[in-house]
C-alpha positions, 0 to 999 in steps of 0.5 A, a space after each residue: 500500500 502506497 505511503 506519503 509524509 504530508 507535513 510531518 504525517 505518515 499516513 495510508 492514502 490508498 484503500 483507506 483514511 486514517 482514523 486519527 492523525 496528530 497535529 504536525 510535529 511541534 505546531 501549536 495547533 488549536 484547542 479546541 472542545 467537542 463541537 457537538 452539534 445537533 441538526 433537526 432532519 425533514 423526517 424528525 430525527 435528530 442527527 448529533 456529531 462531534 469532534 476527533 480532535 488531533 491529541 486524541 488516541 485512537 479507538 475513542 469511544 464515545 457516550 451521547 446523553 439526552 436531556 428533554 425539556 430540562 429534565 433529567 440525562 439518559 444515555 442513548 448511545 454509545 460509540 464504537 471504538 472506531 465508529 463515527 463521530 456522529 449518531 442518528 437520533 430516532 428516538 428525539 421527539 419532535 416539537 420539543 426541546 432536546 439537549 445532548 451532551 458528548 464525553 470521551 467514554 470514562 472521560 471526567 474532563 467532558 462531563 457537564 455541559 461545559 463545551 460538549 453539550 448542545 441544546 435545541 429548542 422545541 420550535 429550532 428550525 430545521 437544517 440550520 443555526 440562526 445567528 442574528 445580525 446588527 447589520 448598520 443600515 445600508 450595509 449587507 454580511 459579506 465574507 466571514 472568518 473564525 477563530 477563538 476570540 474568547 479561550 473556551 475552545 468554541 469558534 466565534 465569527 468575525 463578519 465582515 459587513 459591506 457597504 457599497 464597494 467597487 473593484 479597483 478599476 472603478 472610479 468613485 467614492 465606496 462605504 466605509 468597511 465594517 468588522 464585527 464579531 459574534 458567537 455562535 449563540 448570536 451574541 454580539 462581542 464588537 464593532 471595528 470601524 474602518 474609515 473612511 479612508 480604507 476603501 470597500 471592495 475585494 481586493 482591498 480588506 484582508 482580514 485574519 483572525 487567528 491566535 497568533 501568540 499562542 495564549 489561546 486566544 486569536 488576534 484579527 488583523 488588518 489594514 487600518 488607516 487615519 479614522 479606523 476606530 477600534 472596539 472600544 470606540 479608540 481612533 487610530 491615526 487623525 479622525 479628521 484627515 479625509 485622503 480620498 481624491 476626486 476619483 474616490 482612490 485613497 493615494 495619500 495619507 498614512 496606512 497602518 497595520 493594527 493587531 486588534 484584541 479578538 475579545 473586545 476588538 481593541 487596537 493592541 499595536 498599529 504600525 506602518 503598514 508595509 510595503 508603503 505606496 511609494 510611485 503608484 505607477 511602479 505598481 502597474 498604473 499612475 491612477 489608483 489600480 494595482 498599487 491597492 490590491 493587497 492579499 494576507 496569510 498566516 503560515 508556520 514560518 518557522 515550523 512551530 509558531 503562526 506569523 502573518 504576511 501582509 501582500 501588495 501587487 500581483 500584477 506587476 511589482 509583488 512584495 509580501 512582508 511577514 510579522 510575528 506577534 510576539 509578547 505584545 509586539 509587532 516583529 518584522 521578519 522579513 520582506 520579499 520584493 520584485 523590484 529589489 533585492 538578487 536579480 532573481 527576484 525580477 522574475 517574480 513581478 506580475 506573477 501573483 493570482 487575485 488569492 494566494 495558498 499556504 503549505 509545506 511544499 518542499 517537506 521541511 516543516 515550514 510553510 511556503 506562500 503559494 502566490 499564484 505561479 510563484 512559490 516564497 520559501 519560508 525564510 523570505 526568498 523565492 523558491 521558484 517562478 513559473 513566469 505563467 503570470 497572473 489567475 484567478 483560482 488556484 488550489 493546493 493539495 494532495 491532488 494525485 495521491 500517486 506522487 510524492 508531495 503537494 501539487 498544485 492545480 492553477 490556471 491563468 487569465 489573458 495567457 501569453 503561452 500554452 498553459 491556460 490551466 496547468 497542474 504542477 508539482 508545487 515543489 519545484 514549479 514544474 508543470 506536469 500537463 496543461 491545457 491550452 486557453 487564451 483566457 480562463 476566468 475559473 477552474 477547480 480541482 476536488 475529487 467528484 468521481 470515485 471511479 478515478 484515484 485522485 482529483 478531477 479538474 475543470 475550468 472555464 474558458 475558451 477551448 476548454 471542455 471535459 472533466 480531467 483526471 490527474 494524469 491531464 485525460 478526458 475522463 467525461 465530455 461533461 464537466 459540472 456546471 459549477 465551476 466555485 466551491 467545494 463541500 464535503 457534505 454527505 457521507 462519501 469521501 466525494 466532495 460536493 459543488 457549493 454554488 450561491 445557496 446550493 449544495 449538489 452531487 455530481 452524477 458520475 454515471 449520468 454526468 449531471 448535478 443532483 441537488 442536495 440542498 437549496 438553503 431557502 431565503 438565503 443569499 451569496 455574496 461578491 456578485 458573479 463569484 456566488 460565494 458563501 460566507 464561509 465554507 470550513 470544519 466549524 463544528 460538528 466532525 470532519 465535515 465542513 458547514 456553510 455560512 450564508 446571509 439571509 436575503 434582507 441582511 438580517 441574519 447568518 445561518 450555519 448549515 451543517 450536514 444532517 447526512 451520517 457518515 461511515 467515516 471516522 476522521 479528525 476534524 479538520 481544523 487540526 490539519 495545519 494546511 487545511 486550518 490556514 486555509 480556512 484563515 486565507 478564504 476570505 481574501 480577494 477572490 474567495 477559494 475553497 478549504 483544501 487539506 495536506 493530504 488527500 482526501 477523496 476515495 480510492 479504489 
């Protein structure tokens, strides 16, 4: 049976997926509690599932009790050992309220309701948790991040709420971004302000939530500038300086990078953000484009603790810079730049994508930056640069689970050679086969048939027709018509399309989408892009919920799978690349979670 070390993890790849894997060497990982969850299905039942966390040894069992309307709890399952993190509640009645509380069998440490239980009300909706928004007037919930604001191993949400915004081509005044934190119970923990001197649009609010110290409690971090006011009603910089100009860009004035508090939003350190502007036109254009499109990430630089990298430009000059929060502090580490620095260098402007991806790419223990046909190595320095130029979609992962290491599924918008999608060894940069398109605006690679070993890919763009296997072949005339997100929804180790409000299975043997959820009275966001607020592991076991707004703005739902599982894994969240995956979804154009290693079925 084949064998792959994914990050410091040695696991089986073919017939099977290992029940349990530790958090990768020394990472300082998360910690977090059981994340019961419990769902209300069309036909009554309840369905209640948990977390394997990382620590855990195998062959955990695991003990679900019930309590109705208050009263007393009764055991109602027991786990095998090696049994799914999940059970299927016949037995709940209906119209009533339920609670259920999930411990680690003979574990003191779980009993209680502490963080393992999870209460649903007698008249809870189905399908879903409402999660009531103070959406401001003229603002709309846009794209959201999680992290653990308060300590007690649960998630929060950090909501980014929209006003009126505008791509860096347009001209013209946009709404002042807002920042906002809740709970999963739908309380309220602050408000960030950013001014009106940091534009509205995608590619302009590159916000992180993350614990970046390592006491337990995660950090936001973004772009800040005279006006932001913090969470506690502090204003950075001159409240009364306006930098904008007749065409609506921000060209002048201070900018600011602000490590804010994730339990109160207070500012905790501002400094200069980096790079600063310096000429517009050495970014790509003299009026206000390209020197404003800033990406950010969070990576193990150093194998075992987070640091940040803060990105401006891809179409031309590229420069990221990495920071540690350390002990208070805001440390810069280093900086890589196309316009200085080795020769080298050069080779690397123009190649970034509108997203960017984490991962051990070279097996050292130490995160690369994947920014789009270039690779930065962990210590600042190039690693590699196709020269295949700028894309709007890439994914990285274990997508042929016959080759040693991560590969990396890219395409490229206006290409000047014969690579319009191209999947490559995300080592070395060496493309491995390719397809040709003048002009590819999205492509996606995620296993949906389980009749091949591996990942299938599709893209969008002249020329471009077929579903492809990892090899490059044809292995269906027909692709799915969505070409956005990817889920992993139902019980198979197949990924499901996530497309505005819905959730489907591709048909392998009818080459056609089934429709297995239309999350009804909610909305998508960032227009043609149709992209939830958030995809990722939040609760629950190893499968991922679905953020979506409701259509008036009024209220966020987390839709978690009512499907059980035969499958046993971790969640999610305790995989390094597929954690910081989840902290890069939210920037510029939103890409879907993808792990270190593969997952997928296997034959």
């Amino acid at each position: 049976m084949p064998r792959k070390s994914i990050i410091g993890i040695t696991m089986f790849v073919a017939l099977t997926i290992p029940t349990a894997t530790q958090a990768a060497g020394p990472r300082r990982m998360e910690r977090l509690d059981r994340g019961v969850v419990a769902v209300r299905r069309d036909d009554g039942a309840v369905f209640v599932s948990w977390r394997l966390l990382g620590t855990d040894p195998s062959g955990l069992a695991f003990e679900v009790d019930r309590s109705v309307d208050g009263g007393p709890f009764e055991r109602v399952h027991r786990s095998a050992p090696d049994g799914p993190t999940g059970f299927l509640d016949r037995g709940a009645p209906v119209g009533r309220s339920v609670e259920y509380v999930v411990r680690a069998s003979g574990s003191v440490a779980e009993t209680g309701p502490g963080g393992s239980s999870f209460r649903l009300a007698g008249d809870a909706p189905r399908g879903y948790i409402s999660i009531p928004m103070k959406t401001p007037e003229g603002y709309t919930p846009n794209d959201a991040s999680v992290g653990d604001l308060d300590g007690d191993g649960r998630y929060e949400i950090v909501l980014h709420q929209a006003s009126r915004g505008r791509d860096n081509s347009q001209r013209g005044p946009t709404g002042e971004p807002i920042l906002e934190a809740y709970r999963l119970d739908g309380s309220f923990l602050w408000r960030i302000h950013l001014g009106k001197n940091i534009r509205e649009g995608a590619h302009y609010t590159q916000f992180l939530v993350y614990d970046l110290d390592g006491d337990g409690l995660a950090e936001v971090v973004c772009k800040t500038a005279d006006g932001t006011t913090d969470g506690v009603g502090k204003v950075i910089g001159d409240p009364g300086r306006d930098w904008r100009n007749p065409s609506g860009y921000i060209l002048d004035g201070p900018e600011y990078l602000t490590v804010f508090d994730g339990r109160t939003g207070r500012a905790l350190a501002t400094v200069d953000y980096l790079p600063p502007r310096g000429k517009v036109a050495s970014w790509g254009d003299n009026y206000g484009n390209r020197v404003d499109r800033f990406l950010a990430c969070v990576a193990y630089l150093d194998g075992e603790r987070p640091s940040f990298v803060m990105c401006r430009g891809y179409y031309t000059r590229t420069v990221l810079v990495a920071w540690n929060w350390r002990d208070g502090k805001l440390q810069r580490l280093w900086t890589f730049d196309s316009d200085a620095g080795p020769p080298s260098n050069r080779r690397y402007a123009g190649q970034g994508n509108h997203n960017l991806a984490v991962g051990d790419v070279d097996g050292d223990g130490r995160d690369e930056i994947v920014y789009g046909a270039c690779c930065i190595d962990d210590d600042g320095k190039g690693l590699y640069t196709t020269g295949l130029g700028h894309g709007d979609a890439l994914h990285l992962s274990d997508i042929d689970p016959d080759r040693p290491g991560l590969e990396l599924f890219d395409i490229h918008e206006k290409a000047s050679h014969p690579h319009g999608v191209e999947l490559r060894d995300a080592r070395t940069g060496r493309v491995l086969w390719s397809k040709p398109s003048p002009d590819v605006g999205r492509g996606v690679a995620m296993d949906i048939d389980p009749r091949h070993r591996g990942y299938e890919m599709w893209a969008s763009g002249p020329g471009l027709s077929g579903l492809w296997d990892v090899k490059g072949e044809t292995i269906s005339l027909r692709k799915p018509r969505s070409c956005n997100f990817g889920i992993w929804w139902d019980g198979d180790l197949l990924r499901e399309l996530l497309d505005s409000n819905r959730i489907s299975k591709w048909d392998w043997n009818r080459e056609s989408e089934s429709r297995l959820l239309v999350a009804e009275d909610c909305a998508s966001n960032n227009g043609s892009k149709s992209t939830p607020a958030l995809c990722a592991d939040i609760l629950g076991d190893w499968r991922e919920e679905v953020l979506w707004r409701t259509v008036d703005g009024q209220e966020l739902r987390i839709y978690s799978t009512p499907i059980p599982t035969d499958h046993r894994l971790v969640t999610l969240m305790h995989n390094p690349q597929y954690r910081l995956s989840v902290a890069w979804q939210n920037v510029g154009y939103n890409q879907p979670t993808q792990p270190g290693f593969y997952l997928g079925a296997s034959r």
